[in-house]
TORKOL-4160 file (C-alpha; in steps of 0.2 Angstrom, whole numbers, padded with zeros to 4 digits, m for minus):
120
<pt num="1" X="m0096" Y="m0025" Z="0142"/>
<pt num="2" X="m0087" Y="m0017" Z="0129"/>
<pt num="3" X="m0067" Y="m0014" Z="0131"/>
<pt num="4" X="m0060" Y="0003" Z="0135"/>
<pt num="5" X="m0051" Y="0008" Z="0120"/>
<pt num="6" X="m0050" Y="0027" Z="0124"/>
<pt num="7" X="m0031" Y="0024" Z="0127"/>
<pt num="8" X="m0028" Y="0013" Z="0115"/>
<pt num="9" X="m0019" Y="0014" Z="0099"/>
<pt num="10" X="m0026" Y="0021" Z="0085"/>
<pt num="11" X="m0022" Y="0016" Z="0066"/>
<pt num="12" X="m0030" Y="0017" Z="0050"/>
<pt num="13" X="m0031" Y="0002" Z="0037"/>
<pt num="14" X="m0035" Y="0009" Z="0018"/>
<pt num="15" X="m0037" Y="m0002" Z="0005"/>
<pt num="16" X="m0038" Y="0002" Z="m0013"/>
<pt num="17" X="m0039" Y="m0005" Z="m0029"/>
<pt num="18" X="m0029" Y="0008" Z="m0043"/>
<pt num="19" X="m0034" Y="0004" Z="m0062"/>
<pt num="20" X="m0027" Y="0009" Z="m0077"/>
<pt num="21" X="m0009" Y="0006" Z="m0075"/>
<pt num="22" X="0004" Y="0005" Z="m0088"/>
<pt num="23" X="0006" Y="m0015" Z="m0087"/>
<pt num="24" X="0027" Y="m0013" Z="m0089"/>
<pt num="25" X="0026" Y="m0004" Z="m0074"/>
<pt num="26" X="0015" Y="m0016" Z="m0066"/>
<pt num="27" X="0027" Y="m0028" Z="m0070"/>
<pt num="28" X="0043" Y="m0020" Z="m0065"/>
<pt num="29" X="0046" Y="m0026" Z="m0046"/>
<pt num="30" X="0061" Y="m0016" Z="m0044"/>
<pt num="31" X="0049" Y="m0001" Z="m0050"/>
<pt num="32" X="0037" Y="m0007" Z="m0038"/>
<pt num="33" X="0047" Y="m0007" Z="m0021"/>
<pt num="34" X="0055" Y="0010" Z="m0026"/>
<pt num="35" X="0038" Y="0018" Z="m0025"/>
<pt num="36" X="0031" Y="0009" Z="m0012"/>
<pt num="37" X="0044" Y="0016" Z="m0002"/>
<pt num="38" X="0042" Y="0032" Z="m0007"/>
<pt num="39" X="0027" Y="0030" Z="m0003"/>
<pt num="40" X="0030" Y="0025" Z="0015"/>
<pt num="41" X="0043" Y="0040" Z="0015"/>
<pt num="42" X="0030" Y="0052" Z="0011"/>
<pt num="43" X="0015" Y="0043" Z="0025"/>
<pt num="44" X="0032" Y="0047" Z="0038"/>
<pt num="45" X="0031" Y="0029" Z="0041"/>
<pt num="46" X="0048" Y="0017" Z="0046"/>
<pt num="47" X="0053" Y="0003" Z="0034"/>
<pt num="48" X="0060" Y="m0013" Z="0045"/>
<pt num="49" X="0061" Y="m0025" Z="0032"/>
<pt num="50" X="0052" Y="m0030" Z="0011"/>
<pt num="51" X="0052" Y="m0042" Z="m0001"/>
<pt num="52" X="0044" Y="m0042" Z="m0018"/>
<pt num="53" X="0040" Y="m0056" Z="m0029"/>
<pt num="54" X="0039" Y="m0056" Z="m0049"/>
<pt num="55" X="0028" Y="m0070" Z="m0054"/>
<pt num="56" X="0038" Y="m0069" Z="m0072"/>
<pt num="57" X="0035" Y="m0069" Z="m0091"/>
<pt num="58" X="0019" Y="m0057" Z="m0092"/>
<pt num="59" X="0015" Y="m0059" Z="m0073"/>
<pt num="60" X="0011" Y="m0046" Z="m0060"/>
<pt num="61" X="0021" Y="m0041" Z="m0042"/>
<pt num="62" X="0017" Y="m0046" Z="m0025"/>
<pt num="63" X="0026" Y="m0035" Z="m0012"/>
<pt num="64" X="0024" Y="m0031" Z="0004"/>
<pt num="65" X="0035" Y="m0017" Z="0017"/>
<pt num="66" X="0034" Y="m0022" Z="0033"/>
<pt num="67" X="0033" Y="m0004" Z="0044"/>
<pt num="68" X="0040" Y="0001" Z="0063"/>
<pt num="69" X="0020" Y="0008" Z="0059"/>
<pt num="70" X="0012" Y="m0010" Z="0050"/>
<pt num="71" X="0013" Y="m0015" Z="0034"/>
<pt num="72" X="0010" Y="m0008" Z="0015"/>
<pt num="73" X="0007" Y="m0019" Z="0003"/>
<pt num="74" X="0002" Y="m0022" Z="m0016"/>
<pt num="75" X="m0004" Y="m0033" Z="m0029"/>
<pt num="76" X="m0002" Y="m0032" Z="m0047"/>
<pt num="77" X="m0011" Y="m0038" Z="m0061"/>
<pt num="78" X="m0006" Y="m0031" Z="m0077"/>
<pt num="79" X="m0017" Y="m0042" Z="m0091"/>
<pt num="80" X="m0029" Y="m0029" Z="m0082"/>
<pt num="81" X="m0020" Y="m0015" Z="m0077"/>
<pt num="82" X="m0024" Y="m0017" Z="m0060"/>
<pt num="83" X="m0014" Y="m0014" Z="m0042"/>
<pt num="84" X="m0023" Y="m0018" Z="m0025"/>
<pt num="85" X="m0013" Y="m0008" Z="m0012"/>
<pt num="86" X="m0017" Y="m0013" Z="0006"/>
<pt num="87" X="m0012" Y="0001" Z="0018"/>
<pt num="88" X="m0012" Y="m0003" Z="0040"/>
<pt num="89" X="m0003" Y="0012" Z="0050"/>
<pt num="90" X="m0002" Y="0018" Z="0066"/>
<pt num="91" X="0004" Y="0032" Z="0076"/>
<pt num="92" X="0010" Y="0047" Z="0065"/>
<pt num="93" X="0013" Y="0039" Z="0048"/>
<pt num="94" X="m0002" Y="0042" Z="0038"/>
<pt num="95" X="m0008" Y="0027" Z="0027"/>
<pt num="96" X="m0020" Y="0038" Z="0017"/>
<pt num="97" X="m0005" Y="0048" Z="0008"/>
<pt num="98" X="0003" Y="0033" Z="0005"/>
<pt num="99" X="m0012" Y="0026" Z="m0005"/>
<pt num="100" X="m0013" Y="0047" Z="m0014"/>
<pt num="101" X="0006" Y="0044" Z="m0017"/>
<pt num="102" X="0006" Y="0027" Z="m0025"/>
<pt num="103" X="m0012" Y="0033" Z="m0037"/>
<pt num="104" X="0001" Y="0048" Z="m0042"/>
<pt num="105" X="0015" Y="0038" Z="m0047"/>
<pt num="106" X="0007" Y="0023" Z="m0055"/>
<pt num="107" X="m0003" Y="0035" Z="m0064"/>
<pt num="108" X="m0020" Y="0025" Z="m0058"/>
<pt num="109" X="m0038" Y="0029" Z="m0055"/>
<pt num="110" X="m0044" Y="0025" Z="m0039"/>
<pt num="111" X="m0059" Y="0016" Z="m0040"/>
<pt num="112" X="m0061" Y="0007" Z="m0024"/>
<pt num="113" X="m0056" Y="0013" Z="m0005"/>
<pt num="114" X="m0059" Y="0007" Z="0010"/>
<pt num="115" X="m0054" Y="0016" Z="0026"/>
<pt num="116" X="m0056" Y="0009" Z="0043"/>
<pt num="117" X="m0051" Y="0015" Z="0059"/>
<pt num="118" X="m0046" Y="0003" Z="0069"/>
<pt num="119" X="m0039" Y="0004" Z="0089"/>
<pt num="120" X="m0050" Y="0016" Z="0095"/>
C-alpha cells in the first residue's frame, strides 16, 4: 500500500551542471558564497549556516548553504569551466530561480537539469 503523501511536504531538488564559466571566478570562494547567497536571497529561502572550501593553487570551490528550506550547494571545476549546483527546497523558496540566478551571474550555459519533486 502506497503512503498518503497528499499532506505531506512538498519540495523540489534541481540539479544542474553550468559550463562555460570564467575559471577565476570558478576559483574565487569568496565570489562563490556571495552569489550562492544571492541566489538563496532571490529563491526567498533562509540561510542557517555555510562553509566553502578552496582546494588551492588552480583548484576549484566546494560549498554548500545550509537553508531553514534545505540546502544549495556547488562544485567547481575550472580546468573545464564547469559548476555542478545541487539545489533541495521546500515550502516557499524556490530552488529553480536559484539555479536561473546562479547561470546569470556565473555567466554559464546550462546544459544539464534535473528537477524532481519530491514529498508529494
Amino acid at each position: 500500500m502506497a503512503a498518503d503523501t497528499s499532506s505531506g511536504p512538498r519540495s523540489t531538488h534541481v540539479l544542474a551542471d553550468l559550463w562555460g564559466i570564467e575559471p577565476a571566478v570558478l576559483r574565487d570562494a569568496g565570489r562563490i558564497e556571495s552569489l550562492l547567497r544571492e541566489a538563496a536571497d532571490a529563491a526567498r529561502a533562509r540561510v542557517l549556516a555555510a562553509h566553502f572550501h578552496h582546494f588551492g593553487g588552480e583548484g576549484g570551490v566546494t560549498g554548500v548553504l545550509l537553508l531553514a528550506e534545505s540546502h544549495l550547494s556547488i562544485h567547481t571545476w575550472p580546468e573545464v569551466g564547469l559548476a555542478a549546483v545541487d539545489a533541495f527546497m521546500c515550502g516557499e523558496a524556490r530552488a529553480e530561480v536559484a539555479v536561473e540566478w546562479l547561470r546569470a551571474s556565473l555567466g554559464g550555459e546550462l546544459r544539464t537539469h534535473t528537477v524532481v519533486r519530491r514529498g508529494g
